[in-house]
C-alpha positions as CSV (number, residue, x, y, z in Angstrom):
1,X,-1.4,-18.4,-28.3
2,X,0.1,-20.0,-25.5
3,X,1.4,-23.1,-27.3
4,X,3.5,-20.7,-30.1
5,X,4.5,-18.6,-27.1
6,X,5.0,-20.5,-24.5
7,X,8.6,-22.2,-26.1
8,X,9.9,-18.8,-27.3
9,X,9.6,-17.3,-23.9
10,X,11.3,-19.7,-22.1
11,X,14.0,-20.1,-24.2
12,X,14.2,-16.1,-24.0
13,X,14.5,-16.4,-20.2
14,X,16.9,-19.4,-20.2
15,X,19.5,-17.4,-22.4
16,X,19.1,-14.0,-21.9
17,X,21.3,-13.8,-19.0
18,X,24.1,-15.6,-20.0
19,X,25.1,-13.2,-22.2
20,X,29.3,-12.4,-22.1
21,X,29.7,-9.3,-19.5
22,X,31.4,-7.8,-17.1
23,X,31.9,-9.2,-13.7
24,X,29.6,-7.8,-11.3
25,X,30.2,-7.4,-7.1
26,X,29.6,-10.8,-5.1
27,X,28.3,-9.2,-2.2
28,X,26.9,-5.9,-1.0
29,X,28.6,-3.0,-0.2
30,X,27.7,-1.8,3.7
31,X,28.0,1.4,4.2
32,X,26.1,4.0,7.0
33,X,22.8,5.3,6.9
34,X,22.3,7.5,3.7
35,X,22.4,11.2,3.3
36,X,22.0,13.9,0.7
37,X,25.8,14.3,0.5
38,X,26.8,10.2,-0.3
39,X,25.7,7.6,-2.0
40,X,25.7,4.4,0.3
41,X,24.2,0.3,0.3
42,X,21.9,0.4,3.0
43,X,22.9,-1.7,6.5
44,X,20.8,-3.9,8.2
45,X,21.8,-2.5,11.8
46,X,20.4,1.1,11.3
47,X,16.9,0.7,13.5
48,X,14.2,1.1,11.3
49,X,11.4,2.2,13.3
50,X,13.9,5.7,13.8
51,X,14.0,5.8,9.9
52,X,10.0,6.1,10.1
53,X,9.8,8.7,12.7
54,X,12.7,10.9,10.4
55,X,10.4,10.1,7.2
56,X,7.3,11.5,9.2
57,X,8.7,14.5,11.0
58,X,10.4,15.6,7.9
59,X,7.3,15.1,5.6
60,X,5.3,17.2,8.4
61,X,7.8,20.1,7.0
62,X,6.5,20.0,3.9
63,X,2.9,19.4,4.8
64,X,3.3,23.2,6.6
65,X,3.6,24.7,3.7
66,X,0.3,23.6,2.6
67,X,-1.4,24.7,5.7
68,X,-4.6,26.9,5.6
69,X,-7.3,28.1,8.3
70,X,-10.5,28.3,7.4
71,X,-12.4,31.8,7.1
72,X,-12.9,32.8,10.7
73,X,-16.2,33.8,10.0
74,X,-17.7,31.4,8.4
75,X,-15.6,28.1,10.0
76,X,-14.2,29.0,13.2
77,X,-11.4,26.9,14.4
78,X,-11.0,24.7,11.4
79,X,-8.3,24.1,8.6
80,X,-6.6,22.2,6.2
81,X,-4.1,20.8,4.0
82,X,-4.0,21.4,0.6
83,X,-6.8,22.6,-1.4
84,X,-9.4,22.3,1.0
85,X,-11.8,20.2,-1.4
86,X,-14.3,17.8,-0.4
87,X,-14.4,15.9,-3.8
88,X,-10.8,16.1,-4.5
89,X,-10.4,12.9,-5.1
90,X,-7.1,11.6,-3.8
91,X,-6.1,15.3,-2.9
92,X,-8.8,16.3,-0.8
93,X,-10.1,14.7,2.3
94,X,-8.4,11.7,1.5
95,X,-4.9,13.7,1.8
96,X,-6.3,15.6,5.0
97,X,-7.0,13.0,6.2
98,X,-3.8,10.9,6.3
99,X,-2.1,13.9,6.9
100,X,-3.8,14.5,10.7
101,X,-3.0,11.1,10.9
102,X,0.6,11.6,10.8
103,X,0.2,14.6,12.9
104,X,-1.7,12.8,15.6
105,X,1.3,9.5,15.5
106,X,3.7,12.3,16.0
107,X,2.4,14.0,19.0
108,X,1.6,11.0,20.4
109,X,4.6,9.6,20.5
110,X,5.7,13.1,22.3
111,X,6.3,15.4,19.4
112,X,4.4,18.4,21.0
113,X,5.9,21.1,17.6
114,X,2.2,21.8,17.1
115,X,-0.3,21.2,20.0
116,X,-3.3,18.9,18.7
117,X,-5.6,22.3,19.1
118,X,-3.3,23.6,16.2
119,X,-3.5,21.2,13.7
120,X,-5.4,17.8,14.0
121,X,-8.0,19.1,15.7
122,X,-8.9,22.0,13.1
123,X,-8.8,19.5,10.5
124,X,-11.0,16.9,11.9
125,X,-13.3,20.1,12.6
126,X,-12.9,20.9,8.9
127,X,-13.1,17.8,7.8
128,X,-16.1,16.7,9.3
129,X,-18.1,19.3,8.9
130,X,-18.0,19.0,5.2
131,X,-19.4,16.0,5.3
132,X,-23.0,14.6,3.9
133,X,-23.8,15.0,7.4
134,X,-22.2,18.2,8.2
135,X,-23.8,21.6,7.9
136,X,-21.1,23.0,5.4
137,X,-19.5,23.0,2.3
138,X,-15.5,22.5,1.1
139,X,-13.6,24.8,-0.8
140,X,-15.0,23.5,-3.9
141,X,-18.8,24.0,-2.9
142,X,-19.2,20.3,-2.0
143,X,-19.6,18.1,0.8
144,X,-18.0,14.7,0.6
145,X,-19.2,10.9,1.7
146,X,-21.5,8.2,0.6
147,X,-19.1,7.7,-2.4
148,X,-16.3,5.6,-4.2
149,X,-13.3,6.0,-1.2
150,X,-14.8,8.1,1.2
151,X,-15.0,4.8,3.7
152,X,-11.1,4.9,3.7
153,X,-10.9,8.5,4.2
154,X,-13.2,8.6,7.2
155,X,-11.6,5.5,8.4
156,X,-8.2,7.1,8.7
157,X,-10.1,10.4,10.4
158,X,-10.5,8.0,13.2
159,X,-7.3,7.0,13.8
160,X,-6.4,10.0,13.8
161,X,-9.1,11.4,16.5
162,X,-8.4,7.9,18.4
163,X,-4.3,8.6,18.9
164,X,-5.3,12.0,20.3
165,X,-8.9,11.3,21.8
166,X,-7.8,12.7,25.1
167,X,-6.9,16.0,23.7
168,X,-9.4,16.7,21.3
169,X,-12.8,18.1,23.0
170,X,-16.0,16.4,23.5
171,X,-17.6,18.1,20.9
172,X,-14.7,17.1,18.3
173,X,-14.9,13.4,19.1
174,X,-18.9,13.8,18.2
175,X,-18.9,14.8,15.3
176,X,-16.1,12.5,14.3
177,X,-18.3,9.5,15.6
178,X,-20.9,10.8,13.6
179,X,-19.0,10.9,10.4
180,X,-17.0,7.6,11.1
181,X,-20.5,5.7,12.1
182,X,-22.4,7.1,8.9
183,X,-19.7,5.5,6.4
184,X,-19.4,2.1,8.4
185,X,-23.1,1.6,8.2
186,X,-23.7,2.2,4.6
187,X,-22.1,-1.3,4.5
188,X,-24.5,-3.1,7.0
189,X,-26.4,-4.7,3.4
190,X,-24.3,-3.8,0.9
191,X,-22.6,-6.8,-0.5
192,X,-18.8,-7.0,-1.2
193,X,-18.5,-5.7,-5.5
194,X,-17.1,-8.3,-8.0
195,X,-14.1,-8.1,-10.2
196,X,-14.6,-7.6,-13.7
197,X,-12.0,-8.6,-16.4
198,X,-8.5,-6.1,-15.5
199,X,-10.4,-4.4,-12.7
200,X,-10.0,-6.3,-9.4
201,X,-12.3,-5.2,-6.5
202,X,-9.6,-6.2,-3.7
203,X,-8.2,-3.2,-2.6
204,X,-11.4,-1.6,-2.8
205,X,-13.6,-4.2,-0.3
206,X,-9.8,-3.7,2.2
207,X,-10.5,-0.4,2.2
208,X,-14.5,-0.4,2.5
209,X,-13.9,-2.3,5.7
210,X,-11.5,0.4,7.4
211,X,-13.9,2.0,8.5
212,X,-15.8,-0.6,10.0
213,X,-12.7,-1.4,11.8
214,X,-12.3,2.5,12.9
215,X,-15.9,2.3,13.6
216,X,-15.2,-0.2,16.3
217,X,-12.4,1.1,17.9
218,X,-13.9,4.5,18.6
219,X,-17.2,3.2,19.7
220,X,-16.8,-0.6,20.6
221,X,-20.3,-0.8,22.7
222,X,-22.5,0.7,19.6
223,X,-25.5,-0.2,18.8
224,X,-24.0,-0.9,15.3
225,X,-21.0,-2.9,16.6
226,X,-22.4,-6.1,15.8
227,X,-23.2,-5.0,11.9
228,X,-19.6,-3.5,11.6
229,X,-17.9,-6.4,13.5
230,X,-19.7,-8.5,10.5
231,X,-18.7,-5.7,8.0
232,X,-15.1,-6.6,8.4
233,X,-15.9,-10.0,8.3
234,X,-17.5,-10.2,5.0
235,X,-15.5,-7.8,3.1
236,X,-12.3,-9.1,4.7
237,X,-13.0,-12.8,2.5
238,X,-14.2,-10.5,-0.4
239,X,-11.0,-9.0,-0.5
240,X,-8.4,-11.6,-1.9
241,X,-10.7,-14.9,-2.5
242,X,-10.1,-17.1,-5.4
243,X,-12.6,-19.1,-7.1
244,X,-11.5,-22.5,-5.6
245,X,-12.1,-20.5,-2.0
246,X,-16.2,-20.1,-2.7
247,X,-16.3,-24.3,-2.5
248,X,-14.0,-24.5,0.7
249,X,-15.5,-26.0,3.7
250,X,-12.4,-25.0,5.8
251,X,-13.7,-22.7,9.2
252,X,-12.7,-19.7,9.6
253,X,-14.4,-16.9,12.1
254,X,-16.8,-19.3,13.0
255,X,-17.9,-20.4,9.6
256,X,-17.4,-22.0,6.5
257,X,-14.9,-19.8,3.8
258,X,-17.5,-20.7,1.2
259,X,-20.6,-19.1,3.1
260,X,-18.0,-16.2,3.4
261,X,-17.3,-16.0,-0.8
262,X,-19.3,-14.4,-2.2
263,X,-17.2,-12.9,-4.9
264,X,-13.8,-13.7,-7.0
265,X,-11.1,-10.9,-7.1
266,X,-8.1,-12.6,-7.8
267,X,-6.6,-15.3,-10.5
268,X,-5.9,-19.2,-9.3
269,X,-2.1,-18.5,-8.7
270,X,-3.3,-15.7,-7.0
271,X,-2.0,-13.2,-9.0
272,X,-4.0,-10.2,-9.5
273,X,-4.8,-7.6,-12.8
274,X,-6.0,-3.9,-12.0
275,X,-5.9,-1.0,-14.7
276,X,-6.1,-3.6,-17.4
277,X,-2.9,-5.3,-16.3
278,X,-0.7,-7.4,-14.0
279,X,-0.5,-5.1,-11.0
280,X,1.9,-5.5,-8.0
281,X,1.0,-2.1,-6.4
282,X,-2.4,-3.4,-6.0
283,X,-1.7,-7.3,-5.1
284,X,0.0,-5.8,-2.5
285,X,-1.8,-2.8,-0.8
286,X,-5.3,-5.5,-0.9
287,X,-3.5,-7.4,2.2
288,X,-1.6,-4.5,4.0
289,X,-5.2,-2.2,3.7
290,X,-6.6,-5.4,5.7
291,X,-3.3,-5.0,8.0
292,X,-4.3,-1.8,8.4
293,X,-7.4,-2.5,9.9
294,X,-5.3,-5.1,11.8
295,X,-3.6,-2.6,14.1
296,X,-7.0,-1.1,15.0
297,X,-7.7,-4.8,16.9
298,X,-4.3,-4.7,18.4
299,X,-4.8,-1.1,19.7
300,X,-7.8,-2.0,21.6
301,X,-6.5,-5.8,23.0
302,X,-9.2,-7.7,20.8
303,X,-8.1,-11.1,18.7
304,X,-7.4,-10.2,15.2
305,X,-10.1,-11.7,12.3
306,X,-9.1,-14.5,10.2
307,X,-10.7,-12.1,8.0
308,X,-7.7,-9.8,8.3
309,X,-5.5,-12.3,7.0
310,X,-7.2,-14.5,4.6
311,X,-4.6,-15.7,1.7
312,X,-2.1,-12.7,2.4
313,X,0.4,-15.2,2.8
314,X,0.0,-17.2,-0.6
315,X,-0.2,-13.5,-2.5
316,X,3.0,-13.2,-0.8
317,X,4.0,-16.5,-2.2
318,X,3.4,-15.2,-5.9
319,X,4.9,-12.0,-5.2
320,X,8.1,-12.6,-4.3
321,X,8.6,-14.1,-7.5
322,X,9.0,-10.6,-8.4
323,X,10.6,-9.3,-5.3
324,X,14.5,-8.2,-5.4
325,X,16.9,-8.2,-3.0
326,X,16.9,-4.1,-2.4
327,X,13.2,-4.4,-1.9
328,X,11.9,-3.3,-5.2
329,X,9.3,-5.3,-7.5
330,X,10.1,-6.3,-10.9
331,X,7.1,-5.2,-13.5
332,X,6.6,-8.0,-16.0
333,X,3.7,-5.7,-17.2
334,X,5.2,-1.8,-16.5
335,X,3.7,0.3,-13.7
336,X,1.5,3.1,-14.3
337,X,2.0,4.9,-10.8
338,X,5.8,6.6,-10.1
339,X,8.6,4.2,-9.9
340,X,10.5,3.9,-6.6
341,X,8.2,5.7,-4.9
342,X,8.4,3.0,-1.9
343,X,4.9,3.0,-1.4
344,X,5.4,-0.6,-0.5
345,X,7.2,-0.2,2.7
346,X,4.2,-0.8,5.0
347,X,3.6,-4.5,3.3
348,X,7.3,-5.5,4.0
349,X,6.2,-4.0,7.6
350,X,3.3,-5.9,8.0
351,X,5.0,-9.5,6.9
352,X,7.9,-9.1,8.7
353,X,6.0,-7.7,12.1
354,X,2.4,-9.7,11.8
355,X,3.6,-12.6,9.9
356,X,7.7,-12.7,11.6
357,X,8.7,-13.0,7.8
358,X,13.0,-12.3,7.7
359,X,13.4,-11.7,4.7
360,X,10.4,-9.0,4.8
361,X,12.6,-7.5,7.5
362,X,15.4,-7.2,5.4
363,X,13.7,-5.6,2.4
364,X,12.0,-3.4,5.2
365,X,15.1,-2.3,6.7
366,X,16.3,-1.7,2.8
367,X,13.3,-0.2,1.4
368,X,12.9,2.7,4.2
369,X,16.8,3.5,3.8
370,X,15.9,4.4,0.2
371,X,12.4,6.0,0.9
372,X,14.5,8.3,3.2
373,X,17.1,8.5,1.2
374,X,14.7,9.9,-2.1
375,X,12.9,12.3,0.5
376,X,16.7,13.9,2.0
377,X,17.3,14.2,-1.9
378,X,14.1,16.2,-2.6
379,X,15.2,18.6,0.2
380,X,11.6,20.1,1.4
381,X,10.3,17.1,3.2
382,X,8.4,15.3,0.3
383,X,8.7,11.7,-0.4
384,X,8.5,11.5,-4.0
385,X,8.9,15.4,-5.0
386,X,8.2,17.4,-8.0
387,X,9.0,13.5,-10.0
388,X,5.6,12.4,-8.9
389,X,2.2,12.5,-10.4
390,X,-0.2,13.8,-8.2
391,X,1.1,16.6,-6.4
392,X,0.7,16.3,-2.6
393,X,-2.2,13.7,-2.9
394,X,1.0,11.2,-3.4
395,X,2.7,12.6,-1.2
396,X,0.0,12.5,1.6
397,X,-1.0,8.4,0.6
398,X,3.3,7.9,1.2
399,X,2.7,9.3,4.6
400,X,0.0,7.2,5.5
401,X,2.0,3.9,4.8
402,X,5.0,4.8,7.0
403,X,2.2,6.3,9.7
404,X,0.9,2.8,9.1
405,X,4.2,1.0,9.2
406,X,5.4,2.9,12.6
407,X,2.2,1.9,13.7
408,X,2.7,-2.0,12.9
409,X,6.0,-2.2,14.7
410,X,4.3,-1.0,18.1
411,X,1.4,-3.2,17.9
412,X,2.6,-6.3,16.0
413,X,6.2,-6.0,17.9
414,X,9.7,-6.0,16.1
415,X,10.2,-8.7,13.2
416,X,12.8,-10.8,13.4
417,X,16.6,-10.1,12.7
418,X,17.4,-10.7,9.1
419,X,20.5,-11.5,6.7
420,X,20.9,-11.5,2.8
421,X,21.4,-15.1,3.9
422,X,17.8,-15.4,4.1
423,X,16.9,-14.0,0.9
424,X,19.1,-16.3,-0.7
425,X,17.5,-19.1,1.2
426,X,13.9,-18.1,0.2
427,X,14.8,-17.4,-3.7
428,X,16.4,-21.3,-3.8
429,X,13.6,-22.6,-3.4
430,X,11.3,-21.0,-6.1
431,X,11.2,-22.2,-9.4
432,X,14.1,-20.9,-11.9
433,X,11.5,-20.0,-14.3
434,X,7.5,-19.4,-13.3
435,X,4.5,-19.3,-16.0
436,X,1.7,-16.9,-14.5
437,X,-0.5,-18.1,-17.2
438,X,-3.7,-16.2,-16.1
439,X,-1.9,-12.8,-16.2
440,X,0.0,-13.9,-19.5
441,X,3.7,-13.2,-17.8
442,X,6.8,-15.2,-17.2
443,X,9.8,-14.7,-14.9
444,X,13.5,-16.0,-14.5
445,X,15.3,-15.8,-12.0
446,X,19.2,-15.9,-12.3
447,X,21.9,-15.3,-10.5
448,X,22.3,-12.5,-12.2
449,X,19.0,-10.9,-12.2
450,X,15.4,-11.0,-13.0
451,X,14.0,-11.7,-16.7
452,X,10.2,-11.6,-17.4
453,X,8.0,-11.5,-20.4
454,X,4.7,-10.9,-21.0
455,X,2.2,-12.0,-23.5
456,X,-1.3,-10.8,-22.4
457,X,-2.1,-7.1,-21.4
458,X,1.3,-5.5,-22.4
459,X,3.1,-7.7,-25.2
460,X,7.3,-6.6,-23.7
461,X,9.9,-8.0,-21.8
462,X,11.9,-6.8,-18.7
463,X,15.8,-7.5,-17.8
464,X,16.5,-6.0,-14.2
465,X,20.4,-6.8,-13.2
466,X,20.4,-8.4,-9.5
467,X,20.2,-5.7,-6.9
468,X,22.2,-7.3,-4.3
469,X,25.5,-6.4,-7.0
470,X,24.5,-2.1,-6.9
471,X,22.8,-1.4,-3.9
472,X,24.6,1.4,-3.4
473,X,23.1,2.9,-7.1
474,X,19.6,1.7,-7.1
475,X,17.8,3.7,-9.7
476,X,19.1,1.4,-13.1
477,X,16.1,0.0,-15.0
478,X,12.5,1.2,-16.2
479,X,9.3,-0.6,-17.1
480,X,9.2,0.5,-20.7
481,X,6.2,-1.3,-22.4
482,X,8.0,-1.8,-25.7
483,X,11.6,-3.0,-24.2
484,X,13.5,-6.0,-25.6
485,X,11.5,-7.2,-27.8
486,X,10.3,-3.8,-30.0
487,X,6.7,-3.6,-31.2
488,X,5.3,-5.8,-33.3
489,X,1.5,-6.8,-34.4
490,X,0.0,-10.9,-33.6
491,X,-2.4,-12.1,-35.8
492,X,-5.5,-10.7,-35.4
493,X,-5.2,-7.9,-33.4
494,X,-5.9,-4.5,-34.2
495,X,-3.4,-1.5,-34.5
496,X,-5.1,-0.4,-30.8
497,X,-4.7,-3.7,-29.2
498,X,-0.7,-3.9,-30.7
499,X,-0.7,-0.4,-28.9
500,X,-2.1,-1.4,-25.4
């Protein structure tokens, strides 16, 4: 198939945008920070790191309304957010969770609207009580833990308890150690998973490993320490490793990568399929989850893993075939998860903070403009609003990333100042038109936008118009799995594959 395709699709990309049209702007229009009133291009001199604060403070509005105690009786002192379920999924601890985390950034960075004894502390009480180790049961009859993501929601408990550890109480900080040290060691012997075809293990081993990395900065003289510190290690190289990187005799923390590898999660030109397709959401959350744990290092003064960092940058080399100039992706494959949701944000953070990347600083500065933007528009504090797809558990994972992203910018330091200039520098050099034959996609890029097609996973193909001409009206193109080319049957598929 890819010798009948591969002519077709390039000459779709070469001509496709030279089709006769009208002139579009030259440059961006600049215009002030934006509000619910005006439409407006966002401007590179609005400090971002206020953005973040505004995104949290206003998102701890909405997260108000969802407050509950606990029965008095029977769980004195505790409460939550949301449902109150232990195996909830994404809305249960998982959304508690990285909801006391926001909480916690906030009042540390002098916030006192709710004292910690009003809200973070009553749900850590809550939340780890309902834990395998705990002596009760959720809302839903269950305790949580030992399960599929429950080493990411215990991981962010800790953060949480950590930013306000000197005004929690004693007893509070136990029983978060307890929960937080259960989840890290069920890794001590568990080796890293392995992809299988369309389902990716990378974001899960980055997030397996947060809690190791919470683990350590609550209780850094453990008994455990040394399994955890090793945790992080091995899952760390399990997260993004290609097949080439099992064979490598480079050194890195201490040894070789290939006694490292034990797995393969992502394609040779490090692209990366989840949900049975070609999936930027995930080939980029896999490296910021591992910058994630990053910042718990920084907190405490200790060198950051190699680990950490392991072939972030070369994912970021594929990716930004994708990237556009007002910080969006383009989806050669569609996107099953809400569109312009900006759940990106914190991964133009970390490049642009960890790894002093410009033009990351430029799509940061853009991307939280819009985020905030989208969440004054929804008018009750939510970042996605009634649009989204799961309720307050997207809402809560939103809040995590800008908790995270604030967070990057006062450990890793400000990136570096940033111009369109050095976009425009960075897309010159790519290639004009890029096969990503594992995947079964192509992209163009053109002056005046961004053409891809794809032959594998989702048979369509994708025009987006280049964003530096409408920044000021964002919201102009869809994934739509059948666009441009219609629907049609290859030979020898089946009416179900034609549909996939």
């Amino acid at each position: 198939m890819k010798q009948t395709l591969m002519f077709p699709l390039v000459a779709f990309c070469a001509t496709s945008l030279i089709v006769p049209g009208n002139k579009t702007r030259s440059k961006p229009i600049q215009a002030a920070t934006p509000s619910a009133k005006t439409k407006s291009a966002p401007s590179p001199s609005v400090e971002t790191t206020a953005l973040l604060k505004e995104m949290l403070l206003d998102y701890r509005r909405y997260a108000e309304t969802l407050w509950h105690p606990a029965p008095a009786d029977t769980m004195p002192g505790m409460g939550y957010w949301g449902s109150g379920k232990s195996d909830g999924g994404n809305e249960g601890i998982r959304a508690i969770a990285n909801t006391a985390l926001v909480y916690a950034l906030l009042s540390r960075e002098g916030d006192r609207a709710f004292a910690v004894a009003e809200r973070v502390e009553p749900a850590l009480r809550y939340a780890t009580a309902i834990h395998n180790t705990g002596a009760m049961k959720g809302t839903d009859d269950k305790k949580w833990g030992d399960s599929w993501q429950s080493a990411m929601w215990a991981g962010n408990l800790g953060v949480a308890a950590y930013l306000v550890w000197d005004q929690i109480k004693p007893e509070t900080r136990a029983v978060v150690e307890r929960v937080v040290a259960a989840e890290a060691d069920r890794f001590t012997a568990l080796p890293p998973p392995k992809m299988s075809p369309g389902d990716t293990k990378a974001e899960e081993n980055a997030w397996n490993l947060t809690v190791a990395s919470a683990a350590l900065l609550l209780m850094p003289r453990h008994a455990h320490a040394g399994n955890w510190q090793q945790t992080v290690l091995r899952y760390g190289f399990n997260t993004m490793p290609t097949e080439a990187d099992s064979r490598s005799a480079a050194v890195m923390d201490g040894k070789p990568i290939r006694d490292w590898v034990t797995t393969v999660q992502i394609n040779p030109d490090y692209t990366l399929e989840n949900h049975g397709t070609f999936h930027p959401v995930y080939a980029m959350v896999a490296p910021v989850t591992l910058a994630q744990a990053a910042v718990t290092y920084k907190m405490t003064g200790r060198p950051i893993p190699d680990a950490l960092k392991f072939n972030t940058i070369k994912g970021w080399e594929m990716l930004r075939y994708i990237a556009q100039s007002d910080g969006e992706w383009l989806y050669p494959q569609g996107l099953d998860w809400d569109l312009h949701d900006y759940e990106h944000i914190h991964y133009w953070t970390m490049l642009g903070t960890l790894y002093r990347d410009p033009v990351a600083s430029l799509l940061e500065q853009r991307t939280a403009q819009y985020a905030r933007h989208r969440q004054i528009l929804n008018g009750n504090g939510s970042f996605v609003g009634p649009s989204g797809s799961l309720g307050f558990a997207r809402e809560a994972v939103q809040a995590e990333r800008v908790a995270f992203a604030l967070l990057m910018h006062q450990q890793f330091g400000a990136p570096p100042k940033a111009t369109i200039a050095d976009f425009t520098a960075m897309t010159a050099r790519l290639e004009p038109v890029r096969a990503f034959v594992p995947s079964g996609f192509v992209v163009h890029r053109a002056e005046r936008g961004l053409l891809s097609f794809s032959w594998k996973h989702h048979l369509m193909g994708l025009a987006a118009p280049q964003s530096e001409t409408h920044l000021d009206a964002p919201y102009v193109t869809t994934p739509y799995l059948q666009s441009l080319v219609g629907s049609f049957t290859l030979a020898g598929q089946t009416p179900q594959e034609a549909n996939r």
